[in-house]
Steps between C-alpha positions, in 0.01 A plus 500: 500500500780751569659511176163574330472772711835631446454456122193678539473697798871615656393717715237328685645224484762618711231577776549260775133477555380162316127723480671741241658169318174365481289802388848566245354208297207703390744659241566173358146516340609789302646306339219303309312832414817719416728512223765561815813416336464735243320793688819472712735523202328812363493668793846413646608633061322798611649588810871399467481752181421758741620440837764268379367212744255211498168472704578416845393204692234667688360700176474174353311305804230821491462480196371186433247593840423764295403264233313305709317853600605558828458841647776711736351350785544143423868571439575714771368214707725242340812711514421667848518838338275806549229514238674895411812298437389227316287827317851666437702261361205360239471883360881500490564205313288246417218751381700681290703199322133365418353825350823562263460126383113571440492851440173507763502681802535329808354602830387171716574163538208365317588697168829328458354156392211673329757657242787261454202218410413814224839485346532132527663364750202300639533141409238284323349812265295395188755379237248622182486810697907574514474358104228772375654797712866439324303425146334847569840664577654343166172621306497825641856549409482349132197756453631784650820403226313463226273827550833666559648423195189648290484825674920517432423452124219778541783759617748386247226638255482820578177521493384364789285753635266557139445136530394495841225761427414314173496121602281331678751196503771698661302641745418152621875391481532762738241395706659159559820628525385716792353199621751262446763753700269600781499055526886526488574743752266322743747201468770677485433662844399104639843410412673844655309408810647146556881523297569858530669541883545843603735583748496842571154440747683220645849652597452777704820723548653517805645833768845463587530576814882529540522805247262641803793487713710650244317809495346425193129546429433547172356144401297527842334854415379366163350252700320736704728392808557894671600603839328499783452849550303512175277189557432651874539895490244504837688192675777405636649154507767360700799326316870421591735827471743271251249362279369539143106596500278487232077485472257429215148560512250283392136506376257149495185664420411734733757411779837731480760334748913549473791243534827604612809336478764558773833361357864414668783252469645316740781441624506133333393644180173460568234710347244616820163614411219657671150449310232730587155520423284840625190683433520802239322809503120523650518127563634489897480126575594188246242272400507159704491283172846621379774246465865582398676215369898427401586243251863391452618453194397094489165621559411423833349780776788544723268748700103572557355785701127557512417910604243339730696570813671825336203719432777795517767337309786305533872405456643186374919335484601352237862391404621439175839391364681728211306473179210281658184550332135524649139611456311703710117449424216683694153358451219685656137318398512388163792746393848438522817717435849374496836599381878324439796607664878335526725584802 
């Protein structure tokens, strides 16, 4: 039983609980419904192209609960994660690997095995069905081809606009060759949405911190990060003398809040940072269903802070070695914001 798991499910099947090991095998049904093998080679294509690495065990175990349409809570209760985390890390990753490999937005758990069975990836579809669809395609393109190559001799005439206005047989040439396109583009954007991977949404650049501490600032104004004094003219916060201090406001909706970055190295080379999180302008107190999370750079939340208990804000430590990367991501309701940095 253990090596299926591992083959299958690595992470939990490194839990020590024989419950988890148990409920694991529920992914091995997947595997009769799911074209697995090569959802997983598309997808891992897709994201060592842009992140230069493969899916990671745990990306792989959810997704294949997501195929068998589990929600956030069902994971979180597998992997003993908050339901915010679990949350986090789908909208990081697994969401938006799925939507560039379908070209459909996705939003919830349930949508994820909705559109990969669109484009495909379900197993046991109706052969005859696969067989007309790609007989259409080849159709549409030998028409569109053909209709092409009549209105091309039209131009070559010269006088393709008298015997527009004076044919009846042109002008329904034209007709189908408006047709035929309009059918042409449609496929054409059904094949952008599965083949053509765009990584610009998916890399997100990253603050260097360190030019911070070289006095340098010019990457972190375009980036809206400012002093403090400009993000709080009325208020004063309290940071260390030696330190490097900058703030960004925020907006999620109608909610304006400010994060501040407090930033020192230590004496092992260590880079120290305080993450804060405060109320902005007319809004005094934080919301209690704010959550501030840090990802390392393997994607796990290395820390999770809920504004429940810190209605007036609050200060986290973090410490990062030189040219470490992270994510901090603040969710708040159904909206999240989040931003890269490297030490």
């Amino acid at each position: 039983m253990t090596s299926s798991l591992e083959n299958f499910c690595p992470v939990l099947s490194n839990k020590k609980k024989l419950e988890n090991q148990e409920k694991c095998l529920e992914c091995l049904e997947v595997e009769k419904e799911w074209d697995v093998d090569r959802l997983l080679q598309d997808l891992n294509t897709l994201k060592e192209y842009v992140e230069g690495k493969k899916l990671t065990d745990r990306e792989i175990c959810w997704l294949r609960l997501l195929l068998k349409e589990q929600d956030t809570d069902e994971i979180s209760n597998k992997f003993y994660l908050s339901k915010n985390t679990v949350k986090s890390d789908l909208s990081r990753t697994l969401y938006k690997y799925v939507n560039e490999l379908t070209g459909k937005k996705i939003n919830h758990p349930l949508t994820v095995s909705k559109h990969l069975k669109e484009v495909g990836y379900r197993k046991n579809p109706n052969n005859q069905d696969i067989y007309n669809q790609e007989e259409n395609s080849v159709s549409v393109f030998q028409s569109f081809s053909m209709y092409l190559e009549k209105v091309l001799c039209f131009f070559e005439s010269g006088e393709l606009q008298k015997q527009i206005v004076e044919s009846r047989e042109l002008k329904e040439e034209f007709l189908k060759f408006a047709e035929a396109y309009k059918q042409l583009e449609i496929y054409i954007l059904k094949l952008q949405s599965i083949y053509q991977y765009k990584p610009i949404s998916l890399v997100e650049p990253s603050i260097n911190l360190t030019q911070w501490l070289q006095n340098r600032f010019t990457e972190a104004e375009q980036a809206l990060w400012l002093t403090v004094e400009e993000i709080f003219p009325k208020k004063s916060l309290a940071f260390r003398e030696a330190s490097v201090q900058r703030a960004k406001q925020i907006q999620l909706e109608d909610l304006k809040i400010a994060i501040t970055l407090d930033l020192e190295l230590t004496d092992d080379k260590e880079m120290r940072i305080l993450l804060g999180l405060y109320p902005l302008e007319s809004q005094t107190k934080l919301p209690k269903n704010i959550t501030a999370i840090v990802i390392d750079f393997n994607q796990e939340t290395l820390v999770e802070v809920s504004t429940e208990n810190y209605p007036d804000g609050f200060i986290q430590e973090l410490f990062f070695d030189p040219e470490e990367s992270f994510t901090v991501e603040i969710n708040y309701d159904d909206l999240s914001y989040r931003e890269n940095f490297v030490a």
